[in-house]
C-alpha positions as CSV (number, residue, x, y, z in Angstrom):
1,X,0.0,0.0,0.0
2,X,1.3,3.7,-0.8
3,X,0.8,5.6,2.2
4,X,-0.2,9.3,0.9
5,X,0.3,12.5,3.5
6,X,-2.7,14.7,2.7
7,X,-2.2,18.1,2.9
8,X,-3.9,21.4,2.1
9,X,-1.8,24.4,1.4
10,X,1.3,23.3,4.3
11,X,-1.2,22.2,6.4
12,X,-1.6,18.4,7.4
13,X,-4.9,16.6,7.4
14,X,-4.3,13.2,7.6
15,X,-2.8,9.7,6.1
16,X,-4.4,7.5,3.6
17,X,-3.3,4.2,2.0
18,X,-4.3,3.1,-1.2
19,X,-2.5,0.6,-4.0
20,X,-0.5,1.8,-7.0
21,X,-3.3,0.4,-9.5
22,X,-6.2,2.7,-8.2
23,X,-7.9,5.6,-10.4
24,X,-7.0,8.8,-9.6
25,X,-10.5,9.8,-9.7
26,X,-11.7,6.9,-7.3
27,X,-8.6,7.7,-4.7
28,X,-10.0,11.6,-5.1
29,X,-13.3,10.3,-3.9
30,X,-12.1,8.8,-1.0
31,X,-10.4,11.8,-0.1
32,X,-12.8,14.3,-0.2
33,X,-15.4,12.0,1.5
34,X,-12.9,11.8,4.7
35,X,-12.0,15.3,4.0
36,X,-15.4,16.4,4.3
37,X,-16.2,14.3,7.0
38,X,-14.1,15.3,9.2
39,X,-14.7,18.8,8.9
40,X,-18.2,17.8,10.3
41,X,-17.1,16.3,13.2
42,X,-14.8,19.4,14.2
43,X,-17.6,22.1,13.2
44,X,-20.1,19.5,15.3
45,X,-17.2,19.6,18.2
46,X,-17.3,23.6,18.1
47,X,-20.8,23.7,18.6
48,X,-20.8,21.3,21.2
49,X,-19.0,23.1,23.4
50,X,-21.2,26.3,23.1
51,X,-24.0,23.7,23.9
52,X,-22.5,22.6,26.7
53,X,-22.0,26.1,28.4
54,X,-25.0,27.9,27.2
55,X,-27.6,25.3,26.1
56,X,-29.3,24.8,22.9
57,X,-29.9,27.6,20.0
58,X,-32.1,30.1,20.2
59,X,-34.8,30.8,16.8
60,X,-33.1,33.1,14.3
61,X,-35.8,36.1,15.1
62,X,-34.5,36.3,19.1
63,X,-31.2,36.0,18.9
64,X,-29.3,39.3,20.4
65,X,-32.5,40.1,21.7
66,X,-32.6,40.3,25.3
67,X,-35.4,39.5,27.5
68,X,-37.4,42.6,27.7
69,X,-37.2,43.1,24.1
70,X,-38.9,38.8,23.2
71,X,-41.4,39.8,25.5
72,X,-42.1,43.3,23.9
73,X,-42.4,41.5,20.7
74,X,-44.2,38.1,21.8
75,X,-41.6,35.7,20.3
76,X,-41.5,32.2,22.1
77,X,-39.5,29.7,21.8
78,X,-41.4,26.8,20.8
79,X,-38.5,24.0,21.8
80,X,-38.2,25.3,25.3
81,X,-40.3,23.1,26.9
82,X,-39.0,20.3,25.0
83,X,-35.6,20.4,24.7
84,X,-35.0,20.2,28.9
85,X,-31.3,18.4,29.2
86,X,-31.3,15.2,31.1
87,X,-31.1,15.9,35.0
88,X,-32.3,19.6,34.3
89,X,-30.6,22.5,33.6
90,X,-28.7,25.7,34.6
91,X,-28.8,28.6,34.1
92,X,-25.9,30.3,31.7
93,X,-26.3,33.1,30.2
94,X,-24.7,33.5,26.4
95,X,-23.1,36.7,26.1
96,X,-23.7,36.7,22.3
97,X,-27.2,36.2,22.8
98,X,-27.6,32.9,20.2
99,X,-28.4,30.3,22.5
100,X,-31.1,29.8,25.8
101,X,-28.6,30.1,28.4
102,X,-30.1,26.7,30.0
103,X,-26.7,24.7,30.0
104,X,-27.0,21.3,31.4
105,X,-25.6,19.9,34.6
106,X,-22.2,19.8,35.0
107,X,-22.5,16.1,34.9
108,X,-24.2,16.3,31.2
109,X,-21.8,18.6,30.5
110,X,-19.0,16.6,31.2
111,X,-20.3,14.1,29.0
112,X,-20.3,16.2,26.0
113,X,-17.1,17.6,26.9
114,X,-15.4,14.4,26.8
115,X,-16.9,13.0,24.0
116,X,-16.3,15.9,22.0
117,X,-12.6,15.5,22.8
118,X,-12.1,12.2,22.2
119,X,-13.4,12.7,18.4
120,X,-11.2,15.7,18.1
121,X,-8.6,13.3,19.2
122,X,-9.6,10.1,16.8
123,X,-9.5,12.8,13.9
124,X,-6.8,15.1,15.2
125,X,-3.5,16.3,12.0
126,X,-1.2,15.2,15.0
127,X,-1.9,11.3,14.0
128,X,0.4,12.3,10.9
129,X,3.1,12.5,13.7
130,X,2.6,8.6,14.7
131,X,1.9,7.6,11.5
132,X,-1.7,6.6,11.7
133,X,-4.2,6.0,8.7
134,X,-7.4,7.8,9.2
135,X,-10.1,6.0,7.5
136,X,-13.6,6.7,7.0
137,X,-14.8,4.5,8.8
138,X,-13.0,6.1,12.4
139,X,-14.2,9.4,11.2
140,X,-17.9,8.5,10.9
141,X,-17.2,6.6,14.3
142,X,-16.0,10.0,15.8
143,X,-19.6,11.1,14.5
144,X,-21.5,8.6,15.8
145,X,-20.0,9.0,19.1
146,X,-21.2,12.6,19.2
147,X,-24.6,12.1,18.4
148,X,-24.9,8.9,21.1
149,X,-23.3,11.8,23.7
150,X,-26.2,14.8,22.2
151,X,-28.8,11.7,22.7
152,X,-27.7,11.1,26.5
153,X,-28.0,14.5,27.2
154,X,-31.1,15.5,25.3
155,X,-33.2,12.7,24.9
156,X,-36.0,14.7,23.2
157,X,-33.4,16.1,20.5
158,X,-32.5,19.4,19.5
159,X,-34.2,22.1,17.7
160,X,-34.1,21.4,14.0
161,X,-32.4,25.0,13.7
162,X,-29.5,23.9,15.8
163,X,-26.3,23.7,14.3
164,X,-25.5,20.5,15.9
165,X,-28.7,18.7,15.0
166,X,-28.7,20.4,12.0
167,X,-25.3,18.8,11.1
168,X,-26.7,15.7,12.1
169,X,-29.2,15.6,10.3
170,X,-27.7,17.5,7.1
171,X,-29.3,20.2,6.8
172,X,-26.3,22.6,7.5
173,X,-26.3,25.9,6.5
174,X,-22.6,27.1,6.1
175,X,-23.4,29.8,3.7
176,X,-21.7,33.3,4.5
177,X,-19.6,31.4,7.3
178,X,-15.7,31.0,7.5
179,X,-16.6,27.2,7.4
180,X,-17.9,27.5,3.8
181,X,-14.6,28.7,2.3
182,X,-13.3,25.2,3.3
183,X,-15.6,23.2,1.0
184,X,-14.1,21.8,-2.2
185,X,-16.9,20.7,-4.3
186,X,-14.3,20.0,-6.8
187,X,-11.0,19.1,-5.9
188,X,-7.7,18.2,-7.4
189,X,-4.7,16.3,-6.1
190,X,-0.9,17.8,-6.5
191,X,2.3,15.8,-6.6
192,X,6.0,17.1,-7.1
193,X,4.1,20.3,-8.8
194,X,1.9,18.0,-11.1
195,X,-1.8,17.7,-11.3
196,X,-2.5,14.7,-10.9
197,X,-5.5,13.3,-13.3
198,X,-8.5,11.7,-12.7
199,X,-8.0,9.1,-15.6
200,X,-4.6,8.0,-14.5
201,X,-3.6,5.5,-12.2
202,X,-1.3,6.4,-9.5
203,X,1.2,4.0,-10.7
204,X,1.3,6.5,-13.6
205,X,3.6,9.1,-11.4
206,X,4.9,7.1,-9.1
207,X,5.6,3.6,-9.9
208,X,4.6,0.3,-8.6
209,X,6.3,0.1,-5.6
210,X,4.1,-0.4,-3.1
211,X,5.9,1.0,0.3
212,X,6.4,4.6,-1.2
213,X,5.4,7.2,1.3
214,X,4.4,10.7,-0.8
215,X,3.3,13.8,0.1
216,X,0.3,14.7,-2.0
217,X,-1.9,18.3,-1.6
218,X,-5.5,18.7,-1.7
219,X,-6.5,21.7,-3.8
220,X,-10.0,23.4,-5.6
221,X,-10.1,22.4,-9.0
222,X,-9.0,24.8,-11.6
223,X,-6.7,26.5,-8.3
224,X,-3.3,27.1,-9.2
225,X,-0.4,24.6,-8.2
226,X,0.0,24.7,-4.5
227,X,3.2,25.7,-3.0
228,X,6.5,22.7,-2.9
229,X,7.2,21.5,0.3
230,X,9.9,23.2,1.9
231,X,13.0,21.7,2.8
232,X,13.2,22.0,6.2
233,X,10.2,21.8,9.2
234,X,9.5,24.6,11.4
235,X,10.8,22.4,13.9
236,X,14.1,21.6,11.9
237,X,14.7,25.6,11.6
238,X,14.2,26.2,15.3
239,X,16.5,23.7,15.7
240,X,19.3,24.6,13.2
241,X,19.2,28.6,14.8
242,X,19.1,27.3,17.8
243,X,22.7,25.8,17.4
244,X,23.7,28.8,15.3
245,X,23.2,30.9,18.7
246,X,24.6,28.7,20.4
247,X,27.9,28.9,18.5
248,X,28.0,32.1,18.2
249,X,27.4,32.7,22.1
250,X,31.3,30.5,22.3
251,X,32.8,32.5,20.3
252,X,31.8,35.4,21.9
253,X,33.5,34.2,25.2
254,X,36.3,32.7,23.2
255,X,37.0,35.8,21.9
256,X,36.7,38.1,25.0
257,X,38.7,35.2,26.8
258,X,41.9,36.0,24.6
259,X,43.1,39.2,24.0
260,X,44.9,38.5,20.9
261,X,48.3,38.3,22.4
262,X,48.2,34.7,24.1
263,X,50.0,32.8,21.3
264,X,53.2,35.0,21.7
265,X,53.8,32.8,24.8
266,X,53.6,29.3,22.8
267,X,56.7,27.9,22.3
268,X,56.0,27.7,19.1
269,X,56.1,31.2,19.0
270,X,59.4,31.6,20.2
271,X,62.1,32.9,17.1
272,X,65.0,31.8,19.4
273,X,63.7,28.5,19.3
274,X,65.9,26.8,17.1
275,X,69.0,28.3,18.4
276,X,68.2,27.5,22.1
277,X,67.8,24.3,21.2
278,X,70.9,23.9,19.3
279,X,72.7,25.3,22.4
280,X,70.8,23.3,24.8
281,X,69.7,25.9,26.4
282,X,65.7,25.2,26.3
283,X,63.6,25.0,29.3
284,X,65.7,27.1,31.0
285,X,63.9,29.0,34.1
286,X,65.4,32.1,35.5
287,X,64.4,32.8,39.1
288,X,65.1,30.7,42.9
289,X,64.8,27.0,42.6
C-alpha cells in the first residue's frame, strides 16, 4: 500500500493508504469524503462546546435580543419546553445572545465535553506525527460517538435550527460562514508540482512500488499549483538557529577570553627556538629554585 500524506496548502490533514493500480478519480473520492467528513465532526465539536455552556440555539428572530425586548415583541421559543437536558438544567447566560442560556448539569456537561474531545482526538493532524491512517470509517465513528453523547444528554433532541442537530441531520447551512470557504466541491490532487489526473492510475507518477510514502496536496479544481514542500520543518529551523546561537554565544567568550596576544607565549612562538635548542639551552627557568 502507498501511504499518501494529505495536505492542504502546508497544512496536514491526515494519512491514507491506497495501491499503485487505483484511479486517480476513485482515490479523489475517498479523499474528499474523509475530508469532508471530518470537517463535520470538528464544526459539530465547536458547537458542542457552546451547547455545553449555554444550552441549545435560540430561533433566528430572538437572537441578540434580550429578555425585555422577546417579551415586547411576543416571540417564544417553541423548543423550550422540549428540549429540557437530562437531570435539568442551569442557568448560563450567552453573552452573544444565540443560545437559551439553560446549559445542562455539570455532569451532562462533562459528558459532552469528553466525548467531544475524544473525536477531536480520533481525527486530530497530529496522527500524521505517529503515522496513523485515518479511515472513514474512524471518522464517521468520531460522529457517531457525538450524536450517542447529544442523545444522552437530550433525549427529546435538539431544535431542528441547531447547528448540531442540524449537522446531524444535514441540513447545514454554512453559507456566509468562514466554514464554507473550506468546502471543495471540486477538488484536485498535486504531486511534485503535477496535477494529478482523474483518468490515470497512480502508478502513472509514481511507480509500482508499493511501500512509497508521498506527500500529495489537496486543492479546488481549476486552483493554481500549490506551494512545494519546503526543505526544512519549522521544527528543523528552530533547531538549526538554535545551534547557530549557540555557537556564536562560544565565540563570543572565546573571543573576550583571549586578548589577541596569548599565542606569543607558545613555544612555538618563540624565534630563538631553534637556536636555544641547538645550544641546549631550552627550558631554561630564571628565578630561585
Amino acid at each position: 500500500m502507498v501511504r499518501l500524506h494529505i495536505k492542504k496548502g502546508n497544512d496536514s490533514l491526515f494519512l491514507h493508504d491506497i495501491t499503485t493500480d487505483q484511479n486517480v478519480g476513485s482515490l479523489l473520492a475517498e479523499v474528499l469524503a474523509v475530508y469532508h467528513l471530518r470537517l463535520k465532526v470538528l464544526r459539530v465539536c465547536d458547537e458542542m462546546q457552546c451547547l455545553a455552556k449555554h444550552g441549545h440555539f435560540l430561533p433566528a428572530n430572538m437572537q441578540g435580543l434580550t429578555e425585555e425586548q422577546i417579551e415586547e415583541l411576543k416571540y417564544k421559543d417553541e423548543y423550550a419546553a422540549i428540549c429540557i437536558p437530562q437531570g435539568g438544567s442551569v442557568e448560563c447566560e450567552d453573552p452573544i445572545g444565540r443560545r437559551t442560556g439553560r446549559a445542562p448539569n455539570q455532569a451532562m456537561a462533562e459528558v459532552l465535553m469528553k466525548t467531544l474531545t475524544d473525536a477531536k482526538e480520533m481525527v486530530s493532524s497530529k496522527l500524521t506525527g505517529s503515522n496513523t491512517v485515518l479511515t472513514l470509517a474512524v471518522v464517521q465513528d468520531a460522529l457517531d460517538r457525538l450524536k450517542g453523547a447529544v442523545m444522552i444528554v437530550y433525549p427529546m433532541k435538539l431544535p431542528p435550527y441547531d447547528p448540531v442537530q442540524a449537522e446531524f441531520d444535514g441540513q447545514e447551512d454554512l453559507s456566509g460562514s468562514q466554514a464554507s470557504l473550506e468546502i471543495i466541491e471540486q477538488g484536485a490532487l498535486w504531486w511534485a508540482g503535477k496535477e494529478l489526473l482523474p483518468e490515470k492510475t497512480l502508478s502513472d507518477y509514481v511507480g509500482r512500488n508499493e511501500k512509497t510514502k508521498i506527500i500529495v496536496k489537496l486543492s479546488k479544481k481549476g486552483a493554481s499549483a500549490p506551494g512545494r514542500e519546503q526543505l526544512m520543518s519549522e521544527e528543523e529551523k528552530k533547531q538549526m538557529m538554535a545551534w547557530q546561537y549557540r555557537k556564536q554565544e562560544e565565540m563570543k567568550k572565546l573571543h573576550e577570553a583571549d586578548d589577541g596576544d596569548d599565542y606569543y607565549n607558545s613555544p612555538w612562538a618563540n624565534s630563538n627556538a631553534l637556536k636555544n635548542q641547538f645550544h641546549g639551552i631550552g627550558n631554561i627557568k630564571w628565578g630561585p629554585k
